[in-house]
C-alpha positions as CSV (number, residue, x, y, z in Angstrom):
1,X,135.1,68.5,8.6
2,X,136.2,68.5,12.1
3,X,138.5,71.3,13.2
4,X,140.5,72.2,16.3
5,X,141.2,75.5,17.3
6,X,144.1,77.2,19.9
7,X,144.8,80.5,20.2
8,X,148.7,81.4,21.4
9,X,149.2,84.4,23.2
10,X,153.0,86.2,22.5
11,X,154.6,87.9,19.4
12,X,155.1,84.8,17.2
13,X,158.9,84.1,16.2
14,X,160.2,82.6,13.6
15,X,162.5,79.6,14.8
16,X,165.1,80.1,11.6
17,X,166.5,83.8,12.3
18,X,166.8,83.3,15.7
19,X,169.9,81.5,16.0
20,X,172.2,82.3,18.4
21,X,176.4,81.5,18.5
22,X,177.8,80.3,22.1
23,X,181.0,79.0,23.5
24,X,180.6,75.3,24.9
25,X,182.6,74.4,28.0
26,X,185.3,72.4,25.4
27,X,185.6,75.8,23.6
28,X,183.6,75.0,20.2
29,X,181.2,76.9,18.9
30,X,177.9,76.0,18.5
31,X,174.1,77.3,16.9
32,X,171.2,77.3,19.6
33,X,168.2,78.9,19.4
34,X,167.8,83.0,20.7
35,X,167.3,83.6,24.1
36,X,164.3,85.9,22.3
37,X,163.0,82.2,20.6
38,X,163.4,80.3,23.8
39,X,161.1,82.7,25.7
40,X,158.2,82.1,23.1
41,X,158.6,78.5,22.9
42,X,158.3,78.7,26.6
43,X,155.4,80.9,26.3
44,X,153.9,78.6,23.7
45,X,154.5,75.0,25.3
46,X,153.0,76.6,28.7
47,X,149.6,77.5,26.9
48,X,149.0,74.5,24.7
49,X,149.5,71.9,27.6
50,X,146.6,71.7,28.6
51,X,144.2,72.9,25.5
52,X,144.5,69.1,23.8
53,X,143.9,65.9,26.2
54,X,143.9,63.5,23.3
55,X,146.6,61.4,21.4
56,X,149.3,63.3,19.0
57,X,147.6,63.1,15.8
58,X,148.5,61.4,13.1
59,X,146.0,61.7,10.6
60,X,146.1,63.7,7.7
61,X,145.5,67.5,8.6
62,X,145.5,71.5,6.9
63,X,147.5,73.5,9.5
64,X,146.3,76.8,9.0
65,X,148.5,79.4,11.5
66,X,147.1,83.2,11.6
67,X,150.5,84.8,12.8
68,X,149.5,88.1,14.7
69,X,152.8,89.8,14.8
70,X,153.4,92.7,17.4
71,X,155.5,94.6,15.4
72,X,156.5,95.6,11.6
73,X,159.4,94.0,11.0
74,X,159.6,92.0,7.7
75,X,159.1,87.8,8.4
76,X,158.6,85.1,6.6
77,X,155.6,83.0,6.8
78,X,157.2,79.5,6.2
79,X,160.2,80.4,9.1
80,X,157.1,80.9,11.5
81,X,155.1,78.1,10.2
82,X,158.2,75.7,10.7
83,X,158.7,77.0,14.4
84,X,154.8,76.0,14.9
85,X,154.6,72.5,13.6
86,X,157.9,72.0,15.8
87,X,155.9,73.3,18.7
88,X,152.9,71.1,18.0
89,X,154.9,68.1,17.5
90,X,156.8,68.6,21.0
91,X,153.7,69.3,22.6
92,X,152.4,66.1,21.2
93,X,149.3,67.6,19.5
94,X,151.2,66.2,16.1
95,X,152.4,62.8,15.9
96,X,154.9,64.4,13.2
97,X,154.9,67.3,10.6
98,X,155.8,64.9,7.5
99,X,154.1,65.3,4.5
100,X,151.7,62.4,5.5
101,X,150.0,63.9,8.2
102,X,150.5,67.8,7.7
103,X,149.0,67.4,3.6
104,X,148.7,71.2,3.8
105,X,149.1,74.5,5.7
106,X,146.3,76.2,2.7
107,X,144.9,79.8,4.2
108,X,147.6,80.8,6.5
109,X,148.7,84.2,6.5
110,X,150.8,86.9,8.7
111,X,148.9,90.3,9.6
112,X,149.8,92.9,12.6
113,X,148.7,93.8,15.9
114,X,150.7,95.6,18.3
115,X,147.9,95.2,20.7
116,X,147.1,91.4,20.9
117,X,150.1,89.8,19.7
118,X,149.4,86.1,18.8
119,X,148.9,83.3,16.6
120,X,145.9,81.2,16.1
121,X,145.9,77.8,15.1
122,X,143.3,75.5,13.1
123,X,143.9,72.3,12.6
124,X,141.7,71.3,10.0
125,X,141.3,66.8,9.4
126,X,141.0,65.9,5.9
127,X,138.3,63.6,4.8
128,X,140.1,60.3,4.1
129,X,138.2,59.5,0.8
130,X,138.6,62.7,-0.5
131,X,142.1,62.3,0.3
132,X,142.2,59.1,-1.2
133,X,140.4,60.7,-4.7
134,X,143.0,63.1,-5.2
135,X,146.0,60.4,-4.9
136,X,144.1,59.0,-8.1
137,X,144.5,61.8,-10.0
């Protein structure tokens, strides 16, 4: 089974909790993303760019993200699994997340390390006729 691999340097964030609330210049109010989540999807687009030369995928895939988190604080794994298939798909690695090319995200988990904060990405292409098997059942 073929398998790609990246490694992200940065304390992974989730892209759900951090939502900030700002004045627009007509005086709404509106929900952006954190300055703190805007920094690490910075950090994230910068290193990917040019780890993957080939067309977005669109194949089916297992995502499997090992979140390296540099600190304690409670997370939850689907928040930062949803911030990372965004990041793939706007870094063109994934055609989309949908349901027909991500099939799984199987083995991810969320560990700490305050020294080498990162996550590290497999992406993991599903044999078609096994894929194909399972539909039957």
């Amino acid at each position: 089974m073929k398998t790609l691999h990246f490694t992200i340097k940065g304390n992974p964030r989730p892209k759900k909790n951090n939502m900030s609330f700002i004045k627009t210049k007509s005086g709404k109010t509106a929900l952006v993303q954190s300055a703190t989540y805007q920094a690490y999807k910075e950090l994230f687009l910068l290193q990917i760019k040019n780890k993957y030369k080939g067309q977005p995928i669109s194949e089916a895939v297992n995502i499997k993200t090992l979140y390296y988190r540099g600190d304690n604080r409670k997370t939850d794994l689907v928040n930062l699994q949803n911030g990372t298939l965004d990041l793939l798909v706007e870094s063109r690695i994934l055609e989309d997340d949908n349901y027909n090319i991500v099939r799984s995200t199987d083995g991810s988990r969320v560990y700490i390390d305050k020294q080498d904060p990162r996550v590290e990405i497999y992406i993991e292409f599903l044999n078609s006729d096994n894929e194909k098997e399972e539909e039957k059942q």
